[in-house]
N, C-alpha and C positions, 0 to 999 in steps of 0.2 A: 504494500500500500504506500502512494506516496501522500508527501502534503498536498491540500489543497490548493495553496497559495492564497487562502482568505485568512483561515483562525488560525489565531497565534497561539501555542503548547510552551508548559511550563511542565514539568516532570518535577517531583519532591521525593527523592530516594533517600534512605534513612541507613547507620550504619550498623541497625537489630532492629526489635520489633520493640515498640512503645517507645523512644526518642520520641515521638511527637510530630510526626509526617501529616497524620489527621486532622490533628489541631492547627496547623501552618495550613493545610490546604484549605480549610474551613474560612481561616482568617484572609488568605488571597482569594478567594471569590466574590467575599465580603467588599475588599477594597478593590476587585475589577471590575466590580454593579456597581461602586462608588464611582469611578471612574469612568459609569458609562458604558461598557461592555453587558454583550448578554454572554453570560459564563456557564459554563456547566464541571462539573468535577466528575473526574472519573477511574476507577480502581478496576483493571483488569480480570483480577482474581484476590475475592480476600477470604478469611480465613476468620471465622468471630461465628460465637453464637450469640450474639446479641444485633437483631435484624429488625427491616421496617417492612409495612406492606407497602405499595403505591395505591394511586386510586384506583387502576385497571388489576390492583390483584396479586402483583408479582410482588416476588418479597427479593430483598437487596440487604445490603448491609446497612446496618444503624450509620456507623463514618457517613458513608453516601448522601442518606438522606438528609442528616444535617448540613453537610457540605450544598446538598441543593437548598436545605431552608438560608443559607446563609449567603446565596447565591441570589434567593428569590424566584425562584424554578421550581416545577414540582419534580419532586424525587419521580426516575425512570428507569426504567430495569436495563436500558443500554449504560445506565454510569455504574453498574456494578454485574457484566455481563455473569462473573463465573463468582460462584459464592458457595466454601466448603465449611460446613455446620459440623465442628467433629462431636463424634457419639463415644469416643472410647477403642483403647484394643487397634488402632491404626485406622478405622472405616471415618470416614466422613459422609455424610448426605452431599450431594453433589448436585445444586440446581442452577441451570442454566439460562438465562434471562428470565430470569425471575420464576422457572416450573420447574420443581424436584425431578430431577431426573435418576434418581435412582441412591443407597449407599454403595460405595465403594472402599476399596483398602488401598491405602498409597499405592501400591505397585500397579495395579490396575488403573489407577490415576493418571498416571504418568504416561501409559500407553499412549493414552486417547492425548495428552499434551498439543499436539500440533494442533488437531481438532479446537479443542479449547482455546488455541492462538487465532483460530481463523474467524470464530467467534467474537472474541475478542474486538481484534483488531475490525470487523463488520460493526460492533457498535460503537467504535472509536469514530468509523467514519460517518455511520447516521449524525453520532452527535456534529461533527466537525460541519455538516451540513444546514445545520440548527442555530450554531452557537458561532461567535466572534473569538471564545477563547475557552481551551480546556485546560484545568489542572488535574495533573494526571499525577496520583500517589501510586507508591512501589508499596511493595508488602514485605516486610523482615527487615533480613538483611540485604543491602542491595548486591553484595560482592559474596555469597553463597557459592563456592566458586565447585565443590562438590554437585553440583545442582545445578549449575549456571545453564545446562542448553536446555535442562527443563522449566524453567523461569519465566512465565511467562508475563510475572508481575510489574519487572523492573525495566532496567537499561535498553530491553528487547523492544518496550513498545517505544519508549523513547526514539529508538532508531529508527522505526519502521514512519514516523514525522517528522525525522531530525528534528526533535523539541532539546529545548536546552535541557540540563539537569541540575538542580539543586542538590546535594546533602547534607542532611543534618544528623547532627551527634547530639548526644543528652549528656550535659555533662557532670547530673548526679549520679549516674552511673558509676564516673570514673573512666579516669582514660581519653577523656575525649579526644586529644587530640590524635593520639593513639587510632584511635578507632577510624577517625576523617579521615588521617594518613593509608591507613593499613586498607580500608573501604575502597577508597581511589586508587590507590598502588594496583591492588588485585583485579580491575578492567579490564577489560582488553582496550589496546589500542586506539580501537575507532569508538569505544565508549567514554574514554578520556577525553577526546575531544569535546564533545559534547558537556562535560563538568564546566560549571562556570560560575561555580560559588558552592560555599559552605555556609551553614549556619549552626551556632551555637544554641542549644536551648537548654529551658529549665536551670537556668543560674541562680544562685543565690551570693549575695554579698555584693563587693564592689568590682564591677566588670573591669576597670582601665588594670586589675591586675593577670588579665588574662591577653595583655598588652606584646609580651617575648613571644609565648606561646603563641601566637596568631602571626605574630611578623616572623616565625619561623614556618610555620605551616604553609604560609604562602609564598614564602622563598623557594620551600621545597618542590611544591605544587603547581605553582605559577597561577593560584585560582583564589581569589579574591575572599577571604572572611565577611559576608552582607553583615554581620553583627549578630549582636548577643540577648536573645530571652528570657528576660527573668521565670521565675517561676510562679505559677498565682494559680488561683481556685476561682472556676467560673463554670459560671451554673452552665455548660454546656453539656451532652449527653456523652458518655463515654463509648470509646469503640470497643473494647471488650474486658473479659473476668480479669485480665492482669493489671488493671484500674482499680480492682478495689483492692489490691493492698496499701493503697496509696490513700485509701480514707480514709477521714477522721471524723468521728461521733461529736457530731454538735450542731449546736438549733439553740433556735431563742426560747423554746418550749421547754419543761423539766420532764419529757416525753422519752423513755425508752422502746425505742423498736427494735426490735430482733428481726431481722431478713435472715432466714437458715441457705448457711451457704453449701448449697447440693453439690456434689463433687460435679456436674455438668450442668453447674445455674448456665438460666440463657435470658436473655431481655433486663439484666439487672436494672440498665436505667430505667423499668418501670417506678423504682424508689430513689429515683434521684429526687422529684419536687417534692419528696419525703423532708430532703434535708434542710432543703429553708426553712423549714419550719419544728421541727426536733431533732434527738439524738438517736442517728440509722445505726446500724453496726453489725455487721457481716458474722455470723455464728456459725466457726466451722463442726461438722458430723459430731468432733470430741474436745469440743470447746466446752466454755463455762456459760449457759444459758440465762444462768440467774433467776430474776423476779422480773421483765421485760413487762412494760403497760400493753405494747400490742406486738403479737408474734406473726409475721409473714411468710409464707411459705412459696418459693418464687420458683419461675417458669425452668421446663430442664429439657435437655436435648435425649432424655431417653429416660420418661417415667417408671417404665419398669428397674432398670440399673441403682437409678436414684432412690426409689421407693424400698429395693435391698440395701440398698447401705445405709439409710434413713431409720430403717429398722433396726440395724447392729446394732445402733447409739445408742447412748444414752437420752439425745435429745427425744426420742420416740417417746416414751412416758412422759417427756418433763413437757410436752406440748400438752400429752392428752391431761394431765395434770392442771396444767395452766388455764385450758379450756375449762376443764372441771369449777374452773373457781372464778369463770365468767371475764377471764382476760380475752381480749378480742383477736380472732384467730382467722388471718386471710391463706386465701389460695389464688393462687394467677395461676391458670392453664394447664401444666404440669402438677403445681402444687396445688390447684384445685380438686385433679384425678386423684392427688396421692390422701386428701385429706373425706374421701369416700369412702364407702363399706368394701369394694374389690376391687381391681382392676385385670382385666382379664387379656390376656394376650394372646392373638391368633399365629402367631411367629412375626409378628411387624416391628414389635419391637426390638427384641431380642434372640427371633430366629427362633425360637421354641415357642408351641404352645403351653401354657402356665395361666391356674388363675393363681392371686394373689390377696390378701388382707389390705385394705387402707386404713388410716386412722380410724375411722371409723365417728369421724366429726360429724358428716351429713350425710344425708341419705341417698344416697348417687351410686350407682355404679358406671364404672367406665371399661369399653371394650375397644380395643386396638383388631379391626378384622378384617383391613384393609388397605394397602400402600398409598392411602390419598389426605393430603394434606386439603385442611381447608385455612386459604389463605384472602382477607378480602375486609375492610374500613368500614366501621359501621357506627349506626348510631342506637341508643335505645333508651327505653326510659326506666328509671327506677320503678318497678313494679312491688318490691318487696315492705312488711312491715318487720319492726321491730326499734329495737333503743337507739342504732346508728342510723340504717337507713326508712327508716319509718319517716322521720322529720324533712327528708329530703323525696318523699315519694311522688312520682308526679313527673319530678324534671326530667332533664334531658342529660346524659354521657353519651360521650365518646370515646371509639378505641378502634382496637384494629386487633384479627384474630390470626393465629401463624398455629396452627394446631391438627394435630392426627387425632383420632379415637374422637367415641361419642362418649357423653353421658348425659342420659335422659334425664329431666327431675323435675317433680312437680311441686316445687317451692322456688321457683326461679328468681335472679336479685332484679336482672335486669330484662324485662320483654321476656324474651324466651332461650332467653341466658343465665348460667350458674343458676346458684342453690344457697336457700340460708338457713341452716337454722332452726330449732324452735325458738330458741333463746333469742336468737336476732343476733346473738354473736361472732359466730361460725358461719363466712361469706366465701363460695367460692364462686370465680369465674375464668372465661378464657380470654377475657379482654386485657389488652394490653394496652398500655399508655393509661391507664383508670384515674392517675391521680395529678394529670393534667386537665380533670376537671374539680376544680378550686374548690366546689360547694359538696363535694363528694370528700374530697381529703379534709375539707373543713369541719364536717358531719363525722367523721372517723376522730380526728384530734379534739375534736370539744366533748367527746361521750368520753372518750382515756382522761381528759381534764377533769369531770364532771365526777369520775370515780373512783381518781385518787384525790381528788378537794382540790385543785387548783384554778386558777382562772385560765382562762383558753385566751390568747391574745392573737390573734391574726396574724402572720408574717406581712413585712411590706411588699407594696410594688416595687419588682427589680426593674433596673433599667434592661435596655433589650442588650443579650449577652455576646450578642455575635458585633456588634458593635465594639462593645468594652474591647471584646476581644482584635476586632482590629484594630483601634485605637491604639493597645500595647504593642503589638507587632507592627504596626506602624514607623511608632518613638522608637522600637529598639532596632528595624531593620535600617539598612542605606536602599528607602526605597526606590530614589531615582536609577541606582543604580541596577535594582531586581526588575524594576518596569524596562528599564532598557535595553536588558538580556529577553524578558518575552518581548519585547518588540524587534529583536534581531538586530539590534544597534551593537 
């Protein structure tokens, strides 16, 4: 494929996985709409269990569709053509502009590679025929040099539009320079060309002392330092689980929420706009649970796997315990299934037929009895009574559903969705995004207020975050000189 010779391509390769590729392409979309550009971002193949639906239905990676809200585009299944959901044991789900095409195990992945590139690179060029300008992130590490003719993430598409290339290194990792160095060294030849900047991210302290270190780097390289990003906390959604070892529990609220972190959580940022407003905190299988006001049971890439290890714990009684004594106890979509009477598996999940025990919170069963995902944006109304959402009955959520297996139930929270309850406690559904409706998460934090005696105080309006965020990445890059390289100067 060649260029167009219309849209200008900016590539943002990274020198591992979480340096913060995501976040930098997030924020240059931001300031190319600013700029006047219609942008679109685009990730050839990524690897996250944390995903969006679009409106037509396809599901993409969460990165993506932030990257398009931050763009001002609606997310579209050609800017995250190949997207691998891993399940465990080497298989990944393997869906292809946006429809499950089937699991696979690396080796069998890799076969099909070229395929997947030609893919690819078809919806690199729909976008390119759309848009004035793509940012196109890598996935990892960009010099995998073990790997490099299977790659179809990195340098490769870069080539295939002679787009420039950015790297960035994180440099709380350690090593940064190390890493930019050793990253670029290992190219090949006609992908060095292409390099025409590094970036520093995630700094903390006083950047002019990274002053030697920078002016040797580009002695060596011949490839210019754009500058240095501090590090900061913004309310943006994360692109996947190696995100939250990076949180920290706190909120304006004296709110304890427990999220049980499933060895294959997926959609964690369902509980991100948890945290403006209390203290979230990630509870691993044989962690210390405590006394939590409300316990979450979050979305998993393979219920059944999760539902066994869930069980070994200890946390399995300290739930059903907690329930017992009228602590409010959610499920999203996976963790909705697990917090039912069974869960019955026809081999979709786990390749054997098995039923199995759920919590046994609500009265549901769920049966896995056929390879079909239902993926698709929806809206419904609160139909349920009780102490949480009784008070809110009537209105309107929204969410978006990424889910295999049924379960029927006829105590439904919302329309003709999830289940709650006698108590009104114990809420499951398969809706995701739930607590990006204000007067739902508000209804949830005022009843945990209301029963351990506190006052429930509102979080404020944040400003909007994809600004903040360009704003920083702004001050800390030399952006005349990053506009300059996407415009081929």
């Amino acid at each position: 494929m060649l260029p167009n010779g219309r849209t200008k391509y900016v590539t943002i390769l990274g020198t591992q996985s979480s340096v913060g590729k995501s976040i930098i392409v997030t924020a240059l979309c931001r300031l190319l709409k600013r700029r006047g550009c219609r942008v679109a971002p685009f990730k050839a193949q990524n690897m996250s269990l944390n995903s969006w639906v679009t409106e037509d239905g396809k599901e993409i990676g969460m990165a993506q569709a932030v990257q398009a809200f931050a763009a001002r585009v609606p997310p579209g299944a050609d800017m995250n053509p190949v997207l691998l959901k891993p399940k465990g044991d080497t298989t990944s789900q393997v869906i292809v502009l946006g429809v499950p095409l089937g699991d696979r195990k690396v080796g069998e992945y890799y076969v099909s590679v070229d395929e997947m590139m030609s893919v690819a690179l078809g919806a690199l060029e729909r976008l390119s025929g759309q848009y004035d300008a793509i940012v196109i992130e890598g996935a990892g590490g960009a010099a995998e040099i073990n790997l490099y003719e299977k790659d179809i993430a990195n340098s490769r598409v870069a080539r295939a539009v002679d787009s420039p290339i950015i790297i960035v290194g994180d440099i709380e990792r350690g090593g940064v320079f190390a890493s930019l160095y050793g990253t670029f060294a290992l190219l090949p030849e006609e992908d060095k060309k292409l390099v025409k900047g590094f970036i520093i991210n995630k700094f903390r302290g006083d950047a002019s002392l990274l002053g030697p270190g920078i002016e040797r780097l580009e002695e060596m390289t011949g490839v210019p330092v754009l500058g240095v990003i501090p590090c900061r906390r913004l309310s943006i959604p994360s692109e996947d689980s190696v995100s939250i070892d990076d949180k920290k529990a706190s909120g304006p609220l004296d709110i304890d929420i427990a999220v049980i972190r499933l060895p294959l959580i997926s959609n964690f940022t369902d509980f991100e706009p948890l945290e403006r407003h209390a203290r979230v905190r990630y509870v691993p299988l044989y962690g210390e649970l405590g006394r939590p006001d409300i316990v979450i049971l979050p979305g998993t890439k393979n219920t059944v796997s999760d539902l066994k290890a869930l069980r070994r714990s200890g946390l399995w009684g300290d739930i059903k315990k907690l329930s017992g004594d009228g602590t409010p106890v959610l499920g999203i979509c996976g963790g909705y299934q697990i917090l039912g009477r069974q869960v019955t598996d026809m081999g979709v999940e786990d390749g054997r037929e098995e039923t199995l025990e759920g919590l046994g919170l609500l009265p549901v069963t769920t049966t896995f009895d056929r390879y079909e995902k239902l993926t698709r944006q929806v809206k419904k109304q609160v139909t349920a009574d009780g102490p949480i959402l009784g008070p809110i009955k009537g209105t309107a959520v929204t969410g978006y559903e990424i889910h295999m297996g049924k379960s029927p139930s006829s105590l439904p929270a919302f329309g003709d969705d999830g289940c709650v309850s006698a108590s009104g406690t114990v809420i499951g559904t398969y809706l995701h995004g739930l607590f990006e409706n204000e007067h739902l998460t508000a209804a949830l934090l005022r009843f945990a207020c209301e029963k351990k005696g506190i006052e429930y105080m509102q979080a404020y309006a944040e400003a909007d975050p994809y600004d903040e965020l360009a704003d920083m990445v702004r001050a800390s890059l030399d952006m005349e000189k990053l506009f300059a390289i996407i415009d081929g100067n």
